[in-house]
N, C-alpha and C positions, 0 to 999 in steps of 0.2 A: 619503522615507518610511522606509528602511530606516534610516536614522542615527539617527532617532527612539527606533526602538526599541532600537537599542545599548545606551539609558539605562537600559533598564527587564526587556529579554530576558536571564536568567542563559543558562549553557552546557547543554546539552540534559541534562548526567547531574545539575545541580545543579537542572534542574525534576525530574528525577525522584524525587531524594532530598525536596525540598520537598513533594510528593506523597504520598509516603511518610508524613511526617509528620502530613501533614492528616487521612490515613487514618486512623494511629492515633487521633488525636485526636475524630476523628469517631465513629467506634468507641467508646470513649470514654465518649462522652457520649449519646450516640444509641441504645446498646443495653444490658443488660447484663454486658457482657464485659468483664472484669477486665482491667490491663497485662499479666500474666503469659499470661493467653491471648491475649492481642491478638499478644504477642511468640511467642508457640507458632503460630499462624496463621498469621503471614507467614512464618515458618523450615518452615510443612510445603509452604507454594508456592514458597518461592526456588529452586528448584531445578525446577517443574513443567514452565517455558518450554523445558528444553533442548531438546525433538526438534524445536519449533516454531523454537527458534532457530538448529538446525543447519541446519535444513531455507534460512531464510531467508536465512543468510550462503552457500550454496552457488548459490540463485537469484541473488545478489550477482555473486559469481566466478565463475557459467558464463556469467552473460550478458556480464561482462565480458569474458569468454576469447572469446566469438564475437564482441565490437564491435572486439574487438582485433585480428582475423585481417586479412590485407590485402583478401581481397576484400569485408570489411563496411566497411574503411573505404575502398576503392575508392567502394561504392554508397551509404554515405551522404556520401561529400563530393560525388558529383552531388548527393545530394537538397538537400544543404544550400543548391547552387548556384542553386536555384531562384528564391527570393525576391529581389526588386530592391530592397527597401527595408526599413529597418528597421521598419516596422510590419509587413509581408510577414514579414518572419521570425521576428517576437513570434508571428502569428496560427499562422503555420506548426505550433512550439512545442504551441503549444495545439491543433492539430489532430491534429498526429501523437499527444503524451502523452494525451490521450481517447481517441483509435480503439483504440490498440492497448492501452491499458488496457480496454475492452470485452471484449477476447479473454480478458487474462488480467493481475490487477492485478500481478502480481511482474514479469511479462514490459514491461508499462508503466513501472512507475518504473524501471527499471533500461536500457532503451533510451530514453527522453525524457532521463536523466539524460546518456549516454555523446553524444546529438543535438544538446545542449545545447555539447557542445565540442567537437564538428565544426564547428557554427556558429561558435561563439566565435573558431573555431581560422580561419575562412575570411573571415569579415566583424568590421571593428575599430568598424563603426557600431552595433554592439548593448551592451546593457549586460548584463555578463552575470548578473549579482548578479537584476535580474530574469528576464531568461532563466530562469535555476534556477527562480525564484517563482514563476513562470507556468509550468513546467514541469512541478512539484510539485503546484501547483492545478490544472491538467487531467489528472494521473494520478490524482489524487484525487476529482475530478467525475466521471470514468469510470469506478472502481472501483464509485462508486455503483450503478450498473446494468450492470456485467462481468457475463456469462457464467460468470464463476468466483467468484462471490459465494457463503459458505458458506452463510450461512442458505437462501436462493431451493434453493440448491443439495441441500442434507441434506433437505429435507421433497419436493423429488422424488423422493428415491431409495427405493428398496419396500424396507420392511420397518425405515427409520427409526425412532428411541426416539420420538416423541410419533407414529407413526402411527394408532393405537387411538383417540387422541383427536381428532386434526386431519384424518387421511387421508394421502392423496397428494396435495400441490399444484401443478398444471403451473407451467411457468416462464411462459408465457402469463396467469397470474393474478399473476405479482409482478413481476420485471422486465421481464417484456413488454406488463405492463398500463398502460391510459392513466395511471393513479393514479403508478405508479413511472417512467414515461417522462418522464410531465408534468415532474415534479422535476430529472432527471438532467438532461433539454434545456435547461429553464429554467435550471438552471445553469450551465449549459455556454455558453446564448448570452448570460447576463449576463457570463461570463469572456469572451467576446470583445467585449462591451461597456467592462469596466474594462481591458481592453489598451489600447485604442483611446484611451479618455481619458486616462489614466496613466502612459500608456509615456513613458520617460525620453527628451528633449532631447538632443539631439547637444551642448550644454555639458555634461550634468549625465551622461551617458555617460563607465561607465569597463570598456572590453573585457578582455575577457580576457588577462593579457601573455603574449606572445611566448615568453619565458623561462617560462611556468608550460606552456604546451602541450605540451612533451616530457618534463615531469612528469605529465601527468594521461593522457597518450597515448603512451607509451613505444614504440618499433617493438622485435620480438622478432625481431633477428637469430641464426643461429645459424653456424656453421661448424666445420665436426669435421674432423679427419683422416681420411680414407678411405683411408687405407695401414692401418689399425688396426680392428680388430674391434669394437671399442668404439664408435668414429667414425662407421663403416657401419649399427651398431643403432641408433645415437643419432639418424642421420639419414633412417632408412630411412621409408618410408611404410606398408610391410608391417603395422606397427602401429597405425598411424590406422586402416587398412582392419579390420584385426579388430576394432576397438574398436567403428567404425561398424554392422560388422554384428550385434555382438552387440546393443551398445544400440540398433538400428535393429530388428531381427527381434524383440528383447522388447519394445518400444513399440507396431509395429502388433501384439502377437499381443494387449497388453492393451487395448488401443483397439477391435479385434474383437472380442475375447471377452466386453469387460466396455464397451464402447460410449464414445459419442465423448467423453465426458465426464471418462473415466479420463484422457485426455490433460490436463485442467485439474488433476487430483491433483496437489498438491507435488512429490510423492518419483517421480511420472509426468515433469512438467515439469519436473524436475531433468536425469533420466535425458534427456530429450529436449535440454536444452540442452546439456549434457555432450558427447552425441553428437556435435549439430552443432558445435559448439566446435573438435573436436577433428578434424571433416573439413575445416573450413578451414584450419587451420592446416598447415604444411609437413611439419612432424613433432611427436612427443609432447611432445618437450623444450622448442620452442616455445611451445607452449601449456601447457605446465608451469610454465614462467619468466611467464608471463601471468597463471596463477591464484596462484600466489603474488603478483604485484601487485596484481592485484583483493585478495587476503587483505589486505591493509594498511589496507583502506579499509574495514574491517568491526570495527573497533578497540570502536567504541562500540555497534553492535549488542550484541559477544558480553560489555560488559561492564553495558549495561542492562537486557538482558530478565529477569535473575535479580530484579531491584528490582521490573519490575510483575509477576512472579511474584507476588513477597512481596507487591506490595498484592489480586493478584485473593484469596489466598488473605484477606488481613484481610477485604476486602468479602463473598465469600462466606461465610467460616469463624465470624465474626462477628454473621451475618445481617444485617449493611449494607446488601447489595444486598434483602435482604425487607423490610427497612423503608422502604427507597425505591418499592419498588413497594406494598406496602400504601398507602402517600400516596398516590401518583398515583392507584390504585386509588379511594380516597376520594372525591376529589376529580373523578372523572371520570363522562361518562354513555355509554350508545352513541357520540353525534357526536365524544364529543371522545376518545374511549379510542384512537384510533389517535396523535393528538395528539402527548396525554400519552404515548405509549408512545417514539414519536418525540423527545421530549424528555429522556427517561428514558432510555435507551440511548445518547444524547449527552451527560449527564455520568458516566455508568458511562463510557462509552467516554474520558475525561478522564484516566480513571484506571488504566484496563486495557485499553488499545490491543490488542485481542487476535485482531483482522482477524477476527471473529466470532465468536470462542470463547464469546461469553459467552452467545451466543442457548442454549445447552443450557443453561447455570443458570437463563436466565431462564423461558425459552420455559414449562416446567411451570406458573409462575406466571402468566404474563400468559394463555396460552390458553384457560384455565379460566374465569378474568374476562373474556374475549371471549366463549367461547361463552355466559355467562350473560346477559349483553348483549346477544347478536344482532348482533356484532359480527363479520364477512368474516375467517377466519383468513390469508387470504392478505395482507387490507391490515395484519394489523398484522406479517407476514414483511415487508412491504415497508418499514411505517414506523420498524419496526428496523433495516432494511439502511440504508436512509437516513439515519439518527441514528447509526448506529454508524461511517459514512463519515465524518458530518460536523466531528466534533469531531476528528479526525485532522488538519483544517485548524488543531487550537488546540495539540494535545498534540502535540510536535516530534518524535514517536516512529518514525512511519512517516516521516519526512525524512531519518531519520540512510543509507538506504540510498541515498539521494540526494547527501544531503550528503555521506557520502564516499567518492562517485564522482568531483565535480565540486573539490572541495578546501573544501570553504565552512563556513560557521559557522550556526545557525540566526537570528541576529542580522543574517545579511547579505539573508535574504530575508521575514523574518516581517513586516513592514512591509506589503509588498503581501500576503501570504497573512493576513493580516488583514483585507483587505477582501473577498478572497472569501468568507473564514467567515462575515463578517456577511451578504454577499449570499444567500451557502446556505443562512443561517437563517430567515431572510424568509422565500424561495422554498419553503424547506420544509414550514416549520412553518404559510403561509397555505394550502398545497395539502392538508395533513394534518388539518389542519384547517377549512375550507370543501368536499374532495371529500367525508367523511360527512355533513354538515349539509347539501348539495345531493343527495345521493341517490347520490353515481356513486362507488359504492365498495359 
């Protein structure tokens, strides 16, 4: 499957550049807006991504620094030990990257990714090229209904920018509701359907090498002289301990004061992985030497997020993203405007992978054309979060923290995560469309 697409998948920053392109050209032709503005648009957002992108290379390197500490790989090579077969450990894959993407989707890809080569590292019957695929596609089917989902998340919170118009929406009307459950299950137990059929052949199996595991899992030994003052600091633990209490006594004081949700905050779940990180390891320099290796694998994060930068600003700046939704608008009624909205949020998100950033540009537009409808503000929060997951299965964007974790190319697994995109589109877009047209929505 994945050789397949060799022929045809360029390398993740030459789809982004291609991208780029389209934008302009769409822009273009589709609006108004001159090259000279088109090229003023993207140069005022190249540069928008950076706090989202610092934020997302440090979720990278803490969660690394704590798969790295000995006691997390103590307790995941039990877990890995579980499975007796290679289908057992595919499904495994898939169960572990959904649950813990439920909690929290940064904390998901970034431990299903480091799971994925404990496995590799323990059993020579898996392939690990799907491993990764199947590991990427359940972080990604969970993200759809996480707990830490922005949109669901930002119209809970009081005193939200569209509260005057929308209200307050519990999480019990979007991801907790049958309409967004339906979805996220449904695809969740068709992924362990295309395991089950697809998973690679003990000929066509090629594991992980031997020689690549102490590259992708390095041990951070340390040994100083303790005749030397130097030596003594460098290895003391006095320093883990204050670091923990500091980031420990600031995480529960905002988790109390400002409630359990603060703990899903980025710059929250930074500080908390930070912490932990840094109490499992022996000393600070240990786990120093550790986030500097996790940083090597963030190569293509910190050089792609300035590019969909530059295209969210062409779509917005250009009014791209208002002429797509006037269309859908057009063309839709009550039944189908959760639909279309679902659909429309999946090729925005094609383009501006922006882990929900875009429900605020859009959200003023579509909510208005719901309420004139009589159309459930809550389902079309849902059938945005949905569409805004789903194309993440096409654009390679949200894999690159994947990818380099585990050493891999988007070429090695976009073969199988191609069959889950079609699967999630199905599944989606019939529930988005038959749960208004039956009434339950």
């Amino acid at each position: 499957m994945s050789v397949g697409v060799e022929k045809y998948m360029p390398h993740s920053f030459v789809f982004a550049i291609i991208l780029t392109f389209i934008a302009c050209g769409a822009a273009l032709l589709l609006t108004p807006t001159g090259p000279g503005d088109v090229v003023i648009e993207w140069n005022n957002e190249f540069w928008g991504f950076l706090e989202f992108a610092m934020q997302l290379v440090i979720i990278i390197v803490t969660g690394y620094g704590i798969a790295s500490a000995p006691v997390t790989r103590r307790a995941i090579n039990r877990l890995v030990r579980v499975p007796n077969t290679p289908l057992q450990a595919y499904l495994s894959i898939a169960f572990f990257g959904f649950f813990v993407t439920l909690v929290h989707w940064g904390l998901g890809l970034v431990t299903v990714s480091l799971y994925t080569i404990f496995l590799g590292k323990e059993r020579d019957d898996v392939d690990f090229g799907f491993s990764v695929a199947m590991a990427y596609a359940a972080a990604t089917v969970g993200s759809a209904g996480s707990i830490s989902q922005t949109a669901p998340l930002l119209v809970n919170t009081p005193g939200h920018f569209m509260e005057d118009q929308i209200g307050r929406i519990p999480l019990n009307e979007t991801i907790f509701s049958l309409f967004h459950l339906s979805i996220v299950w449904g695809v969740f137990v068709v992924l362990l359907v295309i395991i089950y059929f697809i998973y690679p052949t003990q000929e066509n199996t090629e594991p992980l090498p031997d020689a690549k595991v102490d590259e992708l899992l390095p041990e951070y030994q340390t040994d100083f002289d303790s005749t030397t003052l130097a030596g003594r600091f460098n290895d003391s633990r006095v320093f883990n301990l204050g670091i923990v209490l500091l980031g420990g006594s600031i995480s529960v004081w905002l988790i109390a004061t400002q409630g359990a949700f603060e703990m899903l905050e980025l710059n929250t779940m930074n500080l908390i992985f930070l912490t932990i990180g840094i109490a499992l390891h022996g000393n600070v320099v240990s786990y120093a030497k550790a986030i500097t290796d996790g940083a090597e694998r963030c190569g293509q994060v910190i050089l792609q997020f300035p590019f969909y930068g530059g295209i969210q600003g062409i779509l917005i700046g250009t009014g791209l993203t208002a002429v797509l939704v006037d269309s859908i608008t057009a063309v839709s009624s009550a039944e189908t405007f959760p639909f279309f909205t679902w659909l429309m949020t999946g090729i925005v998100n094609v383009f501006v992978p922006s882990g929900g950033g875009q429900y605020i540009v859009t959200a003023e537009v579509i909510h208005p054309v719901a309420e004139s409808m009589g159309v459930s503000h809550a389902a079309i929060v849902s059938a945005y979060t949905v569409g805004d997951v789903w194309t993440n299965l096409l654009n390679p964007f949200w894999a690159l923290p994947v990818l380099g974790i585990v050493g891999l190319q988007v070429r090695d697994i976009w073969g199988y995560v191609i069959m889950v995109l079609i699967s999630y589109g199905v599944i989606a877009g019939s529930i988005t469309l038959l749960f208004p047209l039956l009434g339950l929505v």
